[in-house]
PASE-778487 format. One record per residue (C-alpha): residue in three letters; x, y, z. Coordinates in steps of 0.02 Angstrom, whole numbers, padded with zeros to 5 digits, always signed. Last residue first. Layout:
<rs>
ALAXYZ;...
</rs>
This chain:
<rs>
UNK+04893+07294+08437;UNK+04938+07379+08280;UNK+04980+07239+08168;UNK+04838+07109+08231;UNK+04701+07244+08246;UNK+04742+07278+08056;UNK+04728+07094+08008;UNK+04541+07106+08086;UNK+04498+07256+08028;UNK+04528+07191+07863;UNK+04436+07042+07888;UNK+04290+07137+07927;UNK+04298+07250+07783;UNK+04304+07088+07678;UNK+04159+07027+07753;UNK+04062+07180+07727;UNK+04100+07191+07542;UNK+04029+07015+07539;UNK+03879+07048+07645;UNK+03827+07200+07526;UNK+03856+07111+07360;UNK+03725+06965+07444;UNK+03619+07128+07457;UNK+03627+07176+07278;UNK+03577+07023+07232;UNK+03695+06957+07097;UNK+03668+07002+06910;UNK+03567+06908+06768;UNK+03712+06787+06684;UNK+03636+06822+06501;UNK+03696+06645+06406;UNK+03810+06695+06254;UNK+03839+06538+06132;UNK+03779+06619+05965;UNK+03836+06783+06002;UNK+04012+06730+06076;UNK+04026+06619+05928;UNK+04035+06757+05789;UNK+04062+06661+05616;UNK+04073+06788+05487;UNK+03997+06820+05294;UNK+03975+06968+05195;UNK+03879+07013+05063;UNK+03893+07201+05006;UNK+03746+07290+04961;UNK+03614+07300+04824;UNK+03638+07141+04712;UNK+03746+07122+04587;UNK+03771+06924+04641;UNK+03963+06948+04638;UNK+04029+07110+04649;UNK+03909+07168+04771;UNK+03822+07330+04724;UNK+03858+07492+04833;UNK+03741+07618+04696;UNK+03561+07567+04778;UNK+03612+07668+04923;UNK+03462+07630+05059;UNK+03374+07747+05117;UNK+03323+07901+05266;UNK+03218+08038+05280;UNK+03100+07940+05421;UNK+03239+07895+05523;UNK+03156+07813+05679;UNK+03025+07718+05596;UNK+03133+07699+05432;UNK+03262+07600+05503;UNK+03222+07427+05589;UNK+03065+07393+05501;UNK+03052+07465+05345;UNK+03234+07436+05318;UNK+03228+07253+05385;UNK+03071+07228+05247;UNK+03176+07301+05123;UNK+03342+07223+05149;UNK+03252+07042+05129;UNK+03304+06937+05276;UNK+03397+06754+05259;UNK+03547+06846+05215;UNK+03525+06944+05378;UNK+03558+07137+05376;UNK+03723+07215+05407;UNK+03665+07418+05408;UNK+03767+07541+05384;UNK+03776+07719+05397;UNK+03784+07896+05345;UNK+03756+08031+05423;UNK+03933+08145+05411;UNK+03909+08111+05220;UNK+03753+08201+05201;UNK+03682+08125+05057;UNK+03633+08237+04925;UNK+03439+08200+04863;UNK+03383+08116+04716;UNK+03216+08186+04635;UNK+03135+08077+04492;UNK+03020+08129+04357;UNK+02833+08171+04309;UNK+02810+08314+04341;UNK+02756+08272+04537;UNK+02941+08288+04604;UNK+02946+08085+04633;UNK+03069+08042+04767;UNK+03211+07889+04721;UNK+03309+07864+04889;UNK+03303+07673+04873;UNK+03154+07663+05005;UNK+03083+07801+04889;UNK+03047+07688+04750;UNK+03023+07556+04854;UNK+02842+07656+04913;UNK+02818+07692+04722;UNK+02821+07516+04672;UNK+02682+07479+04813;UNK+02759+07358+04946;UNK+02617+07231+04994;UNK+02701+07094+04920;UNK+02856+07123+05043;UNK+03017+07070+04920;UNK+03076+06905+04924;UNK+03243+06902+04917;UNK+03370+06772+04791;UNK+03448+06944+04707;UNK+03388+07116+04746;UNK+03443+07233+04632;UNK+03446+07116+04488;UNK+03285+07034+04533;UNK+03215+07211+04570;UNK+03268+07277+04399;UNK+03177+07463+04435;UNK+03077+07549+04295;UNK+03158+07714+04242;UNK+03083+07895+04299;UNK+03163+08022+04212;UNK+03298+08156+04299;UNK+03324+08267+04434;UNK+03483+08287+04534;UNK+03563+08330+04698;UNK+03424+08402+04789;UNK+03480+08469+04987;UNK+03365+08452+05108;UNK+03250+08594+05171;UNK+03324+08664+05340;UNK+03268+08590+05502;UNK+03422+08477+05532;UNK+03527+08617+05486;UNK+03718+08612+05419;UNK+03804+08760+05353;UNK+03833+08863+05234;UNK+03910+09014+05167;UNK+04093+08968+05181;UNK+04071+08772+05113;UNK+03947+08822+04977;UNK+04064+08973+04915;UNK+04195+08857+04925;UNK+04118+08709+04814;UNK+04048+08862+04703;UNK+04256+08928+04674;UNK+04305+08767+04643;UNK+04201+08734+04494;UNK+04250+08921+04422;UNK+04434+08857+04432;UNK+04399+08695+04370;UNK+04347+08800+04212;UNK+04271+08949+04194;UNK+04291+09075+04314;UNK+04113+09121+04380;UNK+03990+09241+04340;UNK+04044+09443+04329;UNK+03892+09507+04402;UNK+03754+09452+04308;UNK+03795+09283+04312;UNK+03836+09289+04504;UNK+03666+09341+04524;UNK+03572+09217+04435;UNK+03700+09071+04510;UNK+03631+09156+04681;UNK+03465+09157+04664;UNK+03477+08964+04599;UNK+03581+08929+04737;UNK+03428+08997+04867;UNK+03300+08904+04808;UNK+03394+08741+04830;UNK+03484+08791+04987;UNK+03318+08807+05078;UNK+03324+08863+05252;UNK+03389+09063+05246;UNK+03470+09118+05365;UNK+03469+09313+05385;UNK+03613+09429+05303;UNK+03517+09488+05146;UNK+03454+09411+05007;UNK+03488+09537+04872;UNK+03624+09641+04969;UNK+03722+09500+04996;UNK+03700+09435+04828;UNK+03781+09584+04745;UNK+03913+09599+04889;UNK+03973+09427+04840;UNK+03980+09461+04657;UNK+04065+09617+04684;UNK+04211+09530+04785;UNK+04198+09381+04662;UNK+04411+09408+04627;UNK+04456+09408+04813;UNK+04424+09215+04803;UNK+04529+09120+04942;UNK+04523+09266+05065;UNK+04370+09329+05005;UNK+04280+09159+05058;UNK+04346+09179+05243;UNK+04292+09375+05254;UNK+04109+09339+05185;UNK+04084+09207+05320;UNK+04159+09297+05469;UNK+04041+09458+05396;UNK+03871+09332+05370;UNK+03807+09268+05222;UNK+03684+09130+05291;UNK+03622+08976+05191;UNK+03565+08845+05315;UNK+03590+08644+05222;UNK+03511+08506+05241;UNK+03607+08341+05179;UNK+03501+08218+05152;UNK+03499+08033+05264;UNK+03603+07880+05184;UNK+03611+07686+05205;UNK+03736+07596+05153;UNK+03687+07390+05143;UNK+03804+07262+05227;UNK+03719+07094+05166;UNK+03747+06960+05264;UNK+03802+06770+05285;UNK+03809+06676+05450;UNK+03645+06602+05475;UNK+03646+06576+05256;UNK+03737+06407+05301;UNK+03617+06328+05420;UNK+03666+06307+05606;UNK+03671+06175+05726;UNK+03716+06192+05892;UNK+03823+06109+06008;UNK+03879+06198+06192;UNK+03680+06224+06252;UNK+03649+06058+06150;UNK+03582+05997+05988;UNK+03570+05817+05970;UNK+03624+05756+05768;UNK+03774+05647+05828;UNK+03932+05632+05768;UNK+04014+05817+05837;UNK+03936+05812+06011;UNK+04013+05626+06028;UNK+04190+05690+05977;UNK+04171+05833+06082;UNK+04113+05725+06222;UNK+04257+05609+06202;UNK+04384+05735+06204;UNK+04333+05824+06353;UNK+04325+05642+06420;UNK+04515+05615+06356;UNK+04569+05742+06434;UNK+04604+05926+06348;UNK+04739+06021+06433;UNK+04776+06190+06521;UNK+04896+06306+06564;UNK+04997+06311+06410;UNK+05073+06480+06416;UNK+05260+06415+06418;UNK+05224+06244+06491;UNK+05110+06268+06655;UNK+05143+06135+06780;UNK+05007+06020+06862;UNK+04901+06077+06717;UNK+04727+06128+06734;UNK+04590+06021+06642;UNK+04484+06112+06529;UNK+04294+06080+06443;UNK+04255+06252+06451;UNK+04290+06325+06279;UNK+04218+06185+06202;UNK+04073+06266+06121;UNK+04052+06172+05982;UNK+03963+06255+05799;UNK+03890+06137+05680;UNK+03863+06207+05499;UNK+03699+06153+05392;UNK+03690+06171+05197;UNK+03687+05974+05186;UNK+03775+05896+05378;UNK+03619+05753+05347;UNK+03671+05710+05178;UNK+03836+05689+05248;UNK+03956+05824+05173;UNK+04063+05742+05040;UNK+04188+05915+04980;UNK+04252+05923+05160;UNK+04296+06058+05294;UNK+04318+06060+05482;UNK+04388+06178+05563;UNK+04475+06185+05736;UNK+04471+06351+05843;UNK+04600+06420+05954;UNK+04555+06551+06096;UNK+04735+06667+06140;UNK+04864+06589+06266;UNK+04989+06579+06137;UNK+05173+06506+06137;UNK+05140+06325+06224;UNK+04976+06307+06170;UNK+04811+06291+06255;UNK+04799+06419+06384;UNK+04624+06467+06296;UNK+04488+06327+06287;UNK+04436+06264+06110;UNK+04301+06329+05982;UNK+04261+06163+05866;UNK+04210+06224+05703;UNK+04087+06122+05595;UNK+04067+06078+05431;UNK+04126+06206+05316;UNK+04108+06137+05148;UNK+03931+06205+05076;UNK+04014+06287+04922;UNK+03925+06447+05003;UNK+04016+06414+05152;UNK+04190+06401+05082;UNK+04185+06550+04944;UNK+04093+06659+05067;UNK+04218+06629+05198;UNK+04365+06666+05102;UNK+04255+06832+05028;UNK+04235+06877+05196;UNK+04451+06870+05230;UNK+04481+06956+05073;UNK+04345+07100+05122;UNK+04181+07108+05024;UNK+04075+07135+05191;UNK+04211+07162+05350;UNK+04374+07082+05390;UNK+04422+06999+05541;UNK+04256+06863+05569;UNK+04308+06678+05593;UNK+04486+06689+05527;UNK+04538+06782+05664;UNK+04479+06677+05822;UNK+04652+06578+05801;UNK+04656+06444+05679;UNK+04680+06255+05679;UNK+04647+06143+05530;UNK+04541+05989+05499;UNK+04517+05938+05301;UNK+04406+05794+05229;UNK+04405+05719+05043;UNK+04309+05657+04936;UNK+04300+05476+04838;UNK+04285+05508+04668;UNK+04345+05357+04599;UNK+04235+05261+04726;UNK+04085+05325+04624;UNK+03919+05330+04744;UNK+03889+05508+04772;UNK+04048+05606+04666;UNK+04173+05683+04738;UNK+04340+05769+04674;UNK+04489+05731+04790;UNK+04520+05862+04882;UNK+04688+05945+04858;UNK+04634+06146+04823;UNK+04561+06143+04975;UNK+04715+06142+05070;UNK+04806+06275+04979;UNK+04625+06363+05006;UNK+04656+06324+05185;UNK+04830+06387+05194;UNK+04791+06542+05138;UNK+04672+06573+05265;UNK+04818+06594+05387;UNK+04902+06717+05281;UNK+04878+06845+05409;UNK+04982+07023+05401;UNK+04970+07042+05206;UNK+04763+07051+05229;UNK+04679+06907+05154;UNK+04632+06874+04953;UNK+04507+06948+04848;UNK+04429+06807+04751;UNK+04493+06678+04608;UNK+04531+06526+04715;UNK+04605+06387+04605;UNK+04758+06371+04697;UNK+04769+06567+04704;UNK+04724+06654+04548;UNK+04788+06733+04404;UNK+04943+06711+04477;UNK+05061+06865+04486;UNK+05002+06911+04668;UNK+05074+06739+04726;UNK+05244+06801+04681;UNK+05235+06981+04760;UNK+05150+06922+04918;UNK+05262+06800+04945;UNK+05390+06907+05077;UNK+05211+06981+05132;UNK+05132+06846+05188;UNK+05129+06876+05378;UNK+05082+06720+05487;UNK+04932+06779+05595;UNK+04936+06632+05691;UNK+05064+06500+05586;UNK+04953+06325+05510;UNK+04904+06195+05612;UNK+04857+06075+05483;UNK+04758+05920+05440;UNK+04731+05854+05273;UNK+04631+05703+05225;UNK+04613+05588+05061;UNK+04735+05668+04963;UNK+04765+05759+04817;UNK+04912+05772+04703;UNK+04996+05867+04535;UNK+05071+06004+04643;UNK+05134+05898+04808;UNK+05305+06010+04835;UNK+05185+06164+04815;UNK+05323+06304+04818;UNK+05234+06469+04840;UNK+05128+06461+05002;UNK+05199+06282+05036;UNK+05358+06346+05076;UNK+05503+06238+05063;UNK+05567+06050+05121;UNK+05464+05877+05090;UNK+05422+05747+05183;UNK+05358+05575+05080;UNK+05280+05436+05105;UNK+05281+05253+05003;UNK+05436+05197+05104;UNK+05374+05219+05268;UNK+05479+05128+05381;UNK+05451+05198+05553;UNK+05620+05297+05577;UNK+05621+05329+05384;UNK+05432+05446+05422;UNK+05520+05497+05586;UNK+05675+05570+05484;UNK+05577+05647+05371;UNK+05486+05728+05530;UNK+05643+05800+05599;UNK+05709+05866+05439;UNK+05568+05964+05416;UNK+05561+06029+05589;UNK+05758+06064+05584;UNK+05735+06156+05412;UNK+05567+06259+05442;UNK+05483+06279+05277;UNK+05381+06140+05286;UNK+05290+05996+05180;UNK+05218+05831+05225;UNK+05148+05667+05148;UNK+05067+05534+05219;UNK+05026+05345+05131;UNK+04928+05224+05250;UNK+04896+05057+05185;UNK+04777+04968+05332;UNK+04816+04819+05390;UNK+04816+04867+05576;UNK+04628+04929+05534;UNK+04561+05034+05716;UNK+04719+05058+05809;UNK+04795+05075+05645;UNK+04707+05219+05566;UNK+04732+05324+05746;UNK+04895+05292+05753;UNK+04904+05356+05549;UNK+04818+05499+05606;UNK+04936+05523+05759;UNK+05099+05524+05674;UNK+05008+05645+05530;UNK+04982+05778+05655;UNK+05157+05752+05762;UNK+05276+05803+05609;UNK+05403+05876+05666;UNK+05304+06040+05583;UNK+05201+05981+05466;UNK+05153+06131+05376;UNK+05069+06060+05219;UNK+05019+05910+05317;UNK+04952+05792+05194;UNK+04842+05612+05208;UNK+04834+05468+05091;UNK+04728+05309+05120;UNK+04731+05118+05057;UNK+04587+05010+05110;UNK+04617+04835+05079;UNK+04506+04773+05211;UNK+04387+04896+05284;UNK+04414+04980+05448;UNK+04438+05157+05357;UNK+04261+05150+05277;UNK+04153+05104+05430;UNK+04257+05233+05523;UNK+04244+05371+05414;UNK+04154+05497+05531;UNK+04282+05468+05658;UNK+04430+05513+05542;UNK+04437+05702+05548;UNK+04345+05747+05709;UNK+04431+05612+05805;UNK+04594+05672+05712;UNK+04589+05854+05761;UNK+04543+05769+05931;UNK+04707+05683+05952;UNK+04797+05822+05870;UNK+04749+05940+06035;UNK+04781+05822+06143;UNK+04950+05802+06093;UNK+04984+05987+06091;UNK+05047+06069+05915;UNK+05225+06074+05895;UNK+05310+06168+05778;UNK+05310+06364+05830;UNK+05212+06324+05980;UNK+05370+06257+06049;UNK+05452+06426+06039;UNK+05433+06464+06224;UNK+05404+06284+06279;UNK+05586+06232+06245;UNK+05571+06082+06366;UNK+05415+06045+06294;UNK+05466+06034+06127;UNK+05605+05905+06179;UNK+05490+05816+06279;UNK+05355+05802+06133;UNK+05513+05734+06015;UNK+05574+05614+06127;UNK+05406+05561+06130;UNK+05362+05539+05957;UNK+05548+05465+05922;UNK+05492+05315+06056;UNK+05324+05300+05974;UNK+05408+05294+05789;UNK+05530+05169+05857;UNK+05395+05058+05928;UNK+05296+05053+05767;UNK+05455+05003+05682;UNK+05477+04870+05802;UNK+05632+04853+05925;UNK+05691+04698+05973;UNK+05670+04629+05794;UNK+05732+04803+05725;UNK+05906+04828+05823;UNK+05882+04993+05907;UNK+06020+04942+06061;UNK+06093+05075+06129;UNK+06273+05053+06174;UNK+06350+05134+06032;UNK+06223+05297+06089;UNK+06306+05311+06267;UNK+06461+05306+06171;UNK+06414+05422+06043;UNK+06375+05565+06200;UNK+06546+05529+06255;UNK+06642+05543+06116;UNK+06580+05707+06074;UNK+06581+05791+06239;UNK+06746+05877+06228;UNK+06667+06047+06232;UNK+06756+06091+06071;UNK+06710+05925+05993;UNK+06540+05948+06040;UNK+06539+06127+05954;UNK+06607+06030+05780;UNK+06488+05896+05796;UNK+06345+06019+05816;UNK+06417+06119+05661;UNK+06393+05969+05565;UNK+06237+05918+05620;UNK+06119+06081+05524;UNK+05998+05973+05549;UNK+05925+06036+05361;UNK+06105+05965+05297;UNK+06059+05794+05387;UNK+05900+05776+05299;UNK+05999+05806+05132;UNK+06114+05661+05190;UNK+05971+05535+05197;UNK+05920+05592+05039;UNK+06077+05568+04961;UNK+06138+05419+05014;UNK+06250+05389+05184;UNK+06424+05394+05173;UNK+06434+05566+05191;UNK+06351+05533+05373;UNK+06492+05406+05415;UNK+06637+05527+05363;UNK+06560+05658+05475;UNK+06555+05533+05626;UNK+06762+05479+05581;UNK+06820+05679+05575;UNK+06733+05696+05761;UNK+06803+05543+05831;UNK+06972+05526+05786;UNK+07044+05556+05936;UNK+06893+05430+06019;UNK+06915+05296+05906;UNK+06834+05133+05952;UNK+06661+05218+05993;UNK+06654+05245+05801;UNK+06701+05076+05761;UNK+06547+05021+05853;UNK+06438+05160+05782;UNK+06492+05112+05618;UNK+06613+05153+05482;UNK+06659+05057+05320;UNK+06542+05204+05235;UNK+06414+05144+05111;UNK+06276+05169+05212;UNK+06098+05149+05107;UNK+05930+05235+05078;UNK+05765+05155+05003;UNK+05758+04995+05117;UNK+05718+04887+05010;UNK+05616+04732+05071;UNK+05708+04562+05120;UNK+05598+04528+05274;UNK+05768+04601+05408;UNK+05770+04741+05306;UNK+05850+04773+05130;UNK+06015+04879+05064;UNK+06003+04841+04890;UNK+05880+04944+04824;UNK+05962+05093+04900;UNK+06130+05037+04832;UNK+06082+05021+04643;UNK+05988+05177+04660;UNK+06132+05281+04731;UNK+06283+05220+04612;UNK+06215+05317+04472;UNK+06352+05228+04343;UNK+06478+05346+04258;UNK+06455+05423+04074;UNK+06615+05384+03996;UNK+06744+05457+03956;UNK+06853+05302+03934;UNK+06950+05310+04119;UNK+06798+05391+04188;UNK+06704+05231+04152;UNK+06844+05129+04210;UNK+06845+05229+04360;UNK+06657+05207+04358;UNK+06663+05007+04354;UNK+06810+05042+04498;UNK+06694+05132+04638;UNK+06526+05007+04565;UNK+06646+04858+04632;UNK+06677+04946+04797;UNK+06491+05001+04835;UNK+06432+04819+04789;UNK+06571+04746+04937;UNK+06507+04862+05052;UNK+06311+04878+05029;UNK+06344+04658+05036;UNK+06425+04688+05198;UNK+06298+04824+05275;UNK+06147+04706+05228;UNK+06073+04650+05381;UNK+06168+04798+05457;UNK+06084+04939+05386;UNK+05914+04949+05517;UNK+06047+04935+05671;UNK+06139+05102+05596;UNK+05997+05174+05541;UNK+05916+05188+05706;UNK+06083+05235+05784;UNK+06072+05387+05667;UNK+05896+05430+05669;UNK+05930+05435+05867;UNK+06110+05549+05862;UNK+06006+05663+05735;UNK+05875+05687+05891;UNK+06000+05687+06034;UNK+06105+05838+05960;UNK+06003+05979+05900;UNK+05861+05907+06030;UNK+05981+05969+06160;UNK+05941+06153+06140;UNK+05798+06179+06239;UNK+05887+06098+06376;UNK+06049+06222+06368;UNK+06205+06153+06276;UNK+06380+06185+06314;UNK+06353+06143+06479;UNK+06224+06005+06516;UNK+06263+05900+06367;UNK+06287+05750+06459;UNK+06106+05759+06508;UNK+06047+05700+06345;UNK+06068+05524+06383;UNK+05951+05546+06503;UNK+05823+05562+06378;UNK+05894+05407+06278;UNK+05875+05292+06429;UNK+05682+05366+06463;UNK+05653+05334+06276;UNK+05694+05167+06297;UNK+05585+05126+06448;UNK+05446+05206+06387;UNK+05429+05087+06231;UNK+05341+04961+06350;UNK+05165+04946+06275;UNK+05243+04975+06074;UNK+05331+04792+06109;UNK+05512+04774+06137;
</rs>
């Protein structure tokens, strides 16, 4: 059967399935009809060398007797086996049957049917047999039995012929592809979960491998790609489709990794399916159990959870000094997403221009819109960004159509990162807008609405190679999408009044400054007065003489009180001075790190643009902030905060500066940097409104028709 026709097989199988219409519901028939495939698929691979498995398993049964016998250590029989079961070329197969059962003996018993199809599975090595504990097959034999649909369903399969020269690996794999894709359709509400749309993939891999192509058509040319949530396992089915459509002798190694047991299982079982002995699948979390620790890999593609929460390895990855080599504040507990692309990162191959030993790698990974800006300047999230843009490996992001997957109908976004940037692609990002390149479905899956064809695909593709810029493909450099979130602060001016509601709600928490209170009431009186900093040291003076304060915290309290009774906030009152002290010469390369400050900016003029005021002795004044005006500004990396201050702030807020105190952790610079990806700014196109009067003949339409249908009922 050639991989043209493979259809026709997979059609047979799929109505196999329909004998489980009762006990089973449709979403639930892949538990059966996909370990029934690997099965029958190992069944015809085996049987070149089922006789000589046979005979070699019985001799090796009474060598360890023997062993056992003497006390002996007794012979690994697995190894001996694996390599000796071959294919129809002579190569090992890598796994082995040494049960005297087979599908056609199988059929031949139908009392004994269930007890007979568990004795052939524990006949099978152990790694096939730990695929089969993640399928969780045993209890689906056992529910079959009860139905009395056992036999029946192994029948169909007895009669299904898998045999490798009529049926090519490559074949197989297609025909376990698409059983898989109609399985995951079928259960469309959790398909999401492990199954990323076909189309999808397809351009995940365009983006991934296209670039490459001179490279990966090469003869020779051996190449390793990793899914560290694989799923079934559709991502790394496709790139190696793609690698042999374009190089059939290509050596194509993949490895995988998730922590769902039937998806695992069901992609180790496609890897055997298609006879790749050099790959591996492999079971657990990737978040805390790396199966791959010690490797790297030539691409990586992923579609990792939306807004997976962390928290039940939040404890364990919070003891590492760092996370896969990223040392930085790390996401929020409810979206580990970008954990998955440092995990990611952290297997590139280490490049070097020229030195095939350092070859690079290339990443493509699907997120929702949150890993593009959640999280504000110095936030885990930002800092993820940071770290990847300011390495210069974000290379583009593709923004796709919503209604794409089968649990979601949120916007999905592919990234694209790599360590070997073309020189071209150097400190530059590419942003696609393919948000509009849709195709509606003839039925809706789930929430999948909508599909990519293969022009959308094409033109994304295209937009993605080539240098043009376009009204959905733009080209960005790396600082476009980096800021600095600076604090800036107004004074606090405060209206000193002593008035009875006043005097009565201080007393009440300090009955013990009665006379001190009266004191300065009769000294200053009961009007307003508009300058707290004359007006405290009155009142410390008089206080002193009358008693002073408590010392202690208690006296401290007592004068934040007496503050917050007697005063209150004035626009037109004097503002408030928080401290004096000697001028010091400003470090404006440490305050102000890679910016160009304005030339014609006198030292005094930044002096006061950091909130620095000179009192005319010779020293510095520092004013309060008031807290209920303060504010932020994100300002452009590629913009010095100064000039943006003068421009933007100062004008309308003459009192106003910037906090030179918020520093960045990183660069020490004033402000927080900050880094987000916002595509509706960078793609909005102002859609001026409609003439009002074409608004008018609408609405008048509509009354028309209204009239019309109401004519029709009452008349």
């Amino acid at each position: 059967m050639t991989p043209a026709n493979f259809q026709q097989l997979s059609n047979f199988i799929w109505s196999v399935a329909d004998l489980l219409r009762g006990p089973y519901r449709p979403p639930q028939y892949e538990r059966v009809m996909l370990p029934l495939t690997v099965l029958r698929r190992f069944d015809w691979v085996l049987a070149p060398t089922k006789h000589a498995v046979l005979k070699k398993h019985a001799d090796l049964i009474v060598r360890n007797n023997v062993l056992k016998a003497k006390k002996k250590d007794p012979i690994d029989v697995d190894p001996i086996l694996n390599n000796l079961a071959k294919d129809e070329e002579g190569n090992p197969l890598g796994f082995h049957n040494h049960s005297q059962l087979d599908f056609y003996k199988l059929k031949g018993d139908p009392d004994n049917i269930g007890r007979h199809l568990t004795d052939y599975i524990n006949g099978f090595s152990e790694n096939i047999r730990k695929i089969f504990e993640r399928f969780e097959f045993e209890k689906e034999i056992e529910k079959l039995e009860e139905a009395n649909r056992l036999y029946q369903v192994v029948a169909q399969f007895a009669e299904i012929d898998l045999h490798p020269k009529r049926v090519e690996n490559i074949t197989m794999g297609l025909v376990f592809e698409d059983l898989i894709r109609r399985f995951n359709e079928a259960a469309n509400e959790t398909a999401g979960d492990h199954f990323t749309p076909r189309e999808v993939i397809r351009l995940m891999v365009n983006l991934l491998l296209e670039p490459d192509t001179k490279v990966l058509t090469q003869e020779g040319v051996i190449v390793t790609i990793c899914d560290p949530a694989c799923g079934t396992g559709g991502m790394l089915a496709e790139a190696q489709n793609w690698i042999r459509a374009h190089n059939e002798h290509a050596t194509v190694k993949v490895y995988g990794q998730d922590y769902n047991p039937r998806s695992y299982a069901v992609a180790a079982s496609d890897l055997l399916i298609k006879g790749h002995r050099d790959s591996r699948i492999e079971y657990g979390n990737t978040l805390t159990n790396d199966q791959f620790s010690d490797m790297r890999f030539d691409y990586l593609l992923a579609n990792p959870p939306f807004g997976v929460d962390w928290k039940g390895e939040k404890k364990e990855i919070d003891r590492l000094p760092n996370f896969r080599g990223y040392s930085g504040k790390l996401p929020r507990v409810n979206d580990g997403a970008l954990l998955f692309l440092i995990h990611m990162i952290s297997k590139f191959q280490p490049w070097q221009s020229g030195n095939r030993d350092k070859p690079g790698s290339r990443i493509a990974i699907v997120f929702n819109g949150s890993p593009l800006f959640t999280g504000g300047a110095g936030s885990g999230e930002s800092e993820i960004r940071r770290w990847i843009i300011e390495h210069d490996w974000l290379e583009a992001i593709v923004a796709l159509p919503e209604q794409m997957f089968y649990n979601t109908g949120i916007g999905t976004f592919i990234w694209v990162v790599t360590n070997r940037k073309a020189k071209h692609r150097k400190g530059k990002i590419r942003l696609i807008d393919a948000r509009e390149r849709w195709t509606p479905m003839k039925r809706s899956l789930g929430n999948k609405r909508r599909y990519l064809d293969e022009d959308a695909i094409t033109a994304v593709t295209r937009e993605h190679g080539v240098a043009v810029i376009s009204k959905t493909s733009k080209v960005f450099d790396n600082a476009d999408f980096g800021y600095r979130r600076v604090t800036v602060h107004r004074p606090l001016r405060l209206r000193f009044q002593i008035t009875q509601e006043a005097k009565e709600l201080f007393l009440d928490t300090c009955p013990e400054l009665l006379d001190a209170v009266l004191a300065v009431e009769e000294a200053l009186g009961g009007e307003p007065h508009y300058d707290w900093n004359k007006t405290w040291d009155k009142v410390q003076k008089i206080v002193k003489v009358n008693g002073g304060w408590t010392p202690g915290a208690k006296g401290t309290a007592q004068k934040k009180i007496f503050r917050e009774a007697f005063t209150e906030t004035d626009p037109e009152a004097e503002a408030v001075i928080a401290k004096h002290h000697k001028v010091e010469k400003l470090d404006t390369d440490a305050l102000f790190p890679r910016q160009t400050l304005p030339a014609v900016l006198k030292p005094r003029e930044l002096e006061e643009v950091l909130g620095l005021h000179a009192d005319g002795k010779g020293k510095h004044i520092e004013y309060e902030p008031d807290p209920a005006l303060k504010d932020f500004e994100n300002i452009p990396l590629k913009e010095d905060i100064v000039s943006y201050f003068l421009r933007e702030v100062r004008p309308y807020v003459g009192d106003a500066w910037i906090d030179r105190e918020t520093l960045d952790e990183q660069d020490g610079g004033i402000g927080k940097v900050g880094y987000e990806i916002n595509f509706n700014r960078e793609f909005f196109q102002y859609q001026p409104p409609r003439p009002l009067h074409v608004i008018d003949a609408e609405l008048a339409a509509v009354e028309q028709r209204i009239m019309e249908l109401l004519r029709e009922v009452t008349e």
